[in-house]
C-alpha positions in Angstrom: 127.3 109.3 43.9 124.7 109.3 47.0 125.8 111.7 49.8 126.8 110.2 53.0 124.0 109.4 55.9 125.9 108.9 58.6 125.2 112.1 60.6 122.0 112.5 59.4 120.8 109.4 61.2 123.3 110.5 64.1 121.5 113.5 64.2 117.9 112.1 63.8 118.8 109.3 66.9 119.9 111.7 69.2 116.9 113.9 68.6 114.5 110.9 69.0 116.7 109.6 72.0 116.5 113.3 74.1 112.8 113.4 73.4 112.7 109.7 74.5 114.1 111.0 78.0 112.1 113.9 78.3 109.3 112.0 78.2 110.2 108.8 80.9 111.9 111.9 83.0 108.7 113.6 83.0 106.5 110.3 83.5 108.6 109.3 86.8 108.2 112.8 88.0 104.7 112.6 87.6 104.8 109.4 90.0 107.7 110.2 92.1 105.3 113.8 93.0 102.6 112.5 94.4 104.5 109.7 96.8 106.8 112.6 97.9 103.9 114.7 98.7 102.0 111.7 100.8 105.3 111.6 103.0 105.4 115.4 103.6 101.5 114.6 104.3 102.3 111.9 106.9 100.8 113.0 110.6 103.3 113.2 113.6 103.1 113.4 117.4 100.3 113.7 119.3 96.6 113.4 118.9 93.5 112.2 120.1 90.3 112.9 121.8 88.6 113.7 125.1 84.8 112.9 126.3 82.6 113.4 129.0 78.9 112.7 129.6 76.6 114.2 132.2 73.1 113.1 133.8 71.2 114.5 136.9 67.4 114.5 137.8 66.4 116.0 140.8 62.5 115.5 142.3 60.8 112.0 142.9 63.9 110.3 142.1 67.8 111.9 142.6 70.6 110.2 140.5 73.6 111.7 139.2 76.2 110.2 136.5 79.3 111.1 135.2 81.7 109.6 132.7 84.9 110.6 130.9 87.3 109.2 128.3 90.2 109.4 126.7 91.7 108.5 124.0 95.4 109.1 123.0 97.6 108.1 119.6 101.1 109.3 119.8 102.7 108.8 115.7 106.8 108.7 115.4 109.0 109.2 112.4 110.3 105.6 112.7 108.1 102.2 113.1 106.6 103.3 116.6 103.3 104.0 117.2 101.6 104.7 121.2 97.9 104.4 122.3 96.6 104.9 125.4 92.7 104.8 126.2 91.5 105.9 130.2 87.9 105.8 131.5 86.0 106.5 133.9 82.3 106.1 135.1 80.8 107.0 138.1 76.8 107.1 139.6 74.7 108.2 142.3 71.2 107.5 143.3 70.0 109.1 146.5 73.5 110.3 147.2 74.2 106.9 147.2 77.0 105.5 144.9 75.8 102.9 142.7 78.2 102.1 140.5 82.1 103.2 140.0 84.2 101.8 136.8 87.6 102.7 136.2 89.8 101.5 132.6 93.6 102.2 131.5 95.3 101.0 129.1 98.7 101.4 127.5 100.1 99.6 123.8 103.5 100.1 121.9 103.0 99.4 118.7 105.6 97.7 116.6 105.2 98.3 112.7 107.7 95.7 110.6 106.2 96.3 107.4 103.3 97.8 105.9 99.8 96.5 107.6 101.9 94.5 110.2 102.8 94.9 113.8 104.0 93.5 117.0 102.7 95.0 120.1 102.8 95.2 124.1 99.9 96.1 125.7 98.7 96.1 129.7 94.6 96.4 130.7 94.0 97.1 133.8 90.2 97.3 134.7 88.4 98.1 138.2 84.7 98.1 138.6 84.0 98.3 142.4 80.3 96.6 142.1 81.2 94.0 139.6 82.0 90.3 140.1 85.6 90.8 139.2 86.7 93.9 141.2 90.2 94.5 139.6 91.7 93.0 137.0 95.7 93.1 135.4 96.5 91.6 132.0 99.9 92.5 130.4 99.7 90.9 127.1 102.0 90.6 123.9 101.0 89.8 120.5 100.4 90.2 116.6 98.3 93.0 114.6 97.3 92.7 111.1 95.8 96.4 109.1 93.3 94.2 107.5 91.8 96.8 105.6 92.6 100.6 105.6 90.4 103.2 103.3 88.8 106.5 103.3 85.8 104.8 104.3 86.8 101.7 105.8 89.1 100.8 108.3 89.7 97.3 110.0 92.4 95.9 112.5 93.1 92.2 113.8 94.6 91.3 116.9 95.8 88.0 118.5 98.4 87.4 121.1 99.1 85.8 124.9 99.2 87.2 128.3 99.0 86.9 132.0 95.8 87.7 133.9 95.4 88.7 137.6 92.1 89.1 138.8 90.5 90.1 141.8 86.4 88.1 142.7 83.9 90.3 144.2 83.9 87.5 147.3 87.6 88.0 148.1 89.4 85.2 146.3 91.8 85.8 143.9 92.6 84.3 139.8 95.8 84.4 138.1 97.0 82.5 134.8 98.0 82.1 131.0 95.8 84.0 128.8 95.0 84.0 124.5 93.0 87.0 123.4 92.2 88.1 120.5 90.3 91.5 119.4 88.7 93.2 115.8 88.4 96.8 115.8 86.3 98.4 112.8 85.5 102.1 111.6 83.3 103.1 108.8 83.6 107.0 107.7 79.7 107.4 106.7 79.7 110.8 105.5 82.0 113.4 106.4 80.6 114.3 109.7 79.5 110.8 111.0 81.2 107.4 111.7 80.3 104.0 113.1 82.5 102.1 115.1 82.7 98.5 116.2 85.3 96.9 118.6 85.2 93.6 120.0 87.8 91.9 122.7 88.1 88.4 124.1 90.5 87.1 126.4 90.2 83.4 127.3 91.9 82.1 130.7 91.0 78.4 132.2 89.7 80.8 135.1 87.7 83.3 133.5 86.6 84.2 129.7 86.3 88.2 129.4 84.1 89.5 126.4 83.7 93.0 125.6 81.8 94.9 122.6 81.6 98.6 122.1 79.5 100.0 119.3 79.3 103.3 118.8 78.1 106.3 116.2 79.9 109.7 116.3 78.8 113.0 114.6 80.1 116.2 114.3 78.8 119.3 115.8 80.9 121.7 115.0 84.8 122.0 113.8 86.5 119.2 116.5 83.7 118.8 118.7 81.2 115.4 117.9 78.5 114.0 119.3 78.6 110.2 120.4 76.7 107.4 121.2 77.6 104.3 122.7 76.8 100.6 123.6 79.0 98.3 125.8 78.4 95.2 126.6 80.8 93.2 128.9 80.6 89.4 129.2 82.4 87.1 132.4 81.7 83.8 131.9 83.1 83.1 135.8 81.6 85.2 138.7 81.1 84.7 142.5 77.2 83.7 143.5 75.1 86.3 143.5 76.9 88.5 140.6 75.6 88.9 137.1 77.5 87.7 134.5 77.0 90.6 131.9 76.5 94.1 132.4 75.1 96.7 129.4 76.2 100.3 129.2 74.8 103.1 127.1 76.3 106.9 126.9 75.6 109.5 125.2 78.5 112.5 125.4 80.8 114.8 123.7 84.1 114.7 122.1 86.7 117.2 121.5 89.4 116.2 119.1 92.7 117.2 118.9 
């Protein structure tokens, strides 16, 4: 008469079943690790940068120039994310002021899901030698994290506003605006990184186009070196302005 199997295959299943959720236990540990570590890893608060540049020559020809910059990110817990950029640019040439720029602005960042965000912004630009003396846009719209790397980095913008504008020959611009902007970062090597950002707001007064490249290398722990080219565009100026103007700087960074 054949002995009984039923608890030997009992036996055998549960064996095969607790080894069975060893092994998915440890499999969703191994994925469940590294997601809880990227969330302990996640950045908070504040952070940011400062710059300033500085030029004089003294002898045949006396000019002195002076910039500064600042660039702020403030990071929540929740969906919330802050920027704030400031600038200013100031020059002399025979103790005579040349030129005098001035740039703010302020965004709330709204992110609804991965890569996507609503936002509220306000420019405000002066440049007391320009065409268009003073400008206001408060301006709402969409943002899309178009790509986002080690190495590469790229945001889309597009949304609507309001533009107020002070003209160089007194008169005054207000109306509806559509802008829409690209900002891209490439990580080269550890110590350097390329930057391009490009703007445009469109009005039926006044198109505004502005470009900024720039290369930025470290010198040592959070201080870099950078470069930069700016080139704004108006397609609508009083007589006798330029409609373009071209700045280059050269200045350091602190990070923070």
């Amino acid at each position: 008469m054949d002995a009984p199997v039923g608890p030997a295959i009992t036996k055998e299943f549960t064996v095969k079943f607790k080894g069975l959720f060893m092994t998915l236990a440890a499999s969703a540990a191994g994925l469940v690790a590294p997601a809880i570590l990227q969330a302990e890893e996640a950045v908070t608060g504040l952070g940011g940068q400062v710059g300033f540049g500085y030029a004089e020559a003294r002898g045949n020809t006396d000019t002195l120039s002076i910039t500064g910059n600042t660039d702020l990110e403030y990071v929540t817990e929740g969906p919330w994310l802050y920027d704030a950029h400031l600038l200013f640019v100031t020059r002399e040439e025979a103790s005579v002021t040349t030129e005098e720029r001035y740039e703010a602005r302020g965004t709330a960042n709204y992110y609804w899901s991965e890569g996507n965000y609503f936002y509220g912004r306000i420019d405000w630009r002066k440049d007391n030698f320009g065409g268009v003396r003073e400008e206001w846009v408060p301006s709402i719209g969409y943002g899309r994290v178009i790509l986002d790397s080690d190495v590469h980095s790229l945001k889309g913008e597009a949304g609507v506003g309001y533009r107020f504008a002070d003209l160089a020959d007194g008169t005054s611009e207000e109306g509806g605006v559509l802008s829409g902007g690209l900002r891209y970062a490439w990580q080269i090597s550890p110590s350097a990184r390329f930057i391009q950002n490009l703007l445009i707001q469109w009005s039926s007064d006044n198109t505004y186009a502005e470009s900024e490249t720039g290369l930025e290398t470290t010198i040592v722990g959070n201080l870099a070196a950078k470069i930069s080219y700016v080139v704004k565009h108006n397609t609508d100026v009083p007589a006798g302005n330029r409609n373009s103007d071209f700045y280059t700087t050269i200045g350091l960074e602190y990070k923070f």
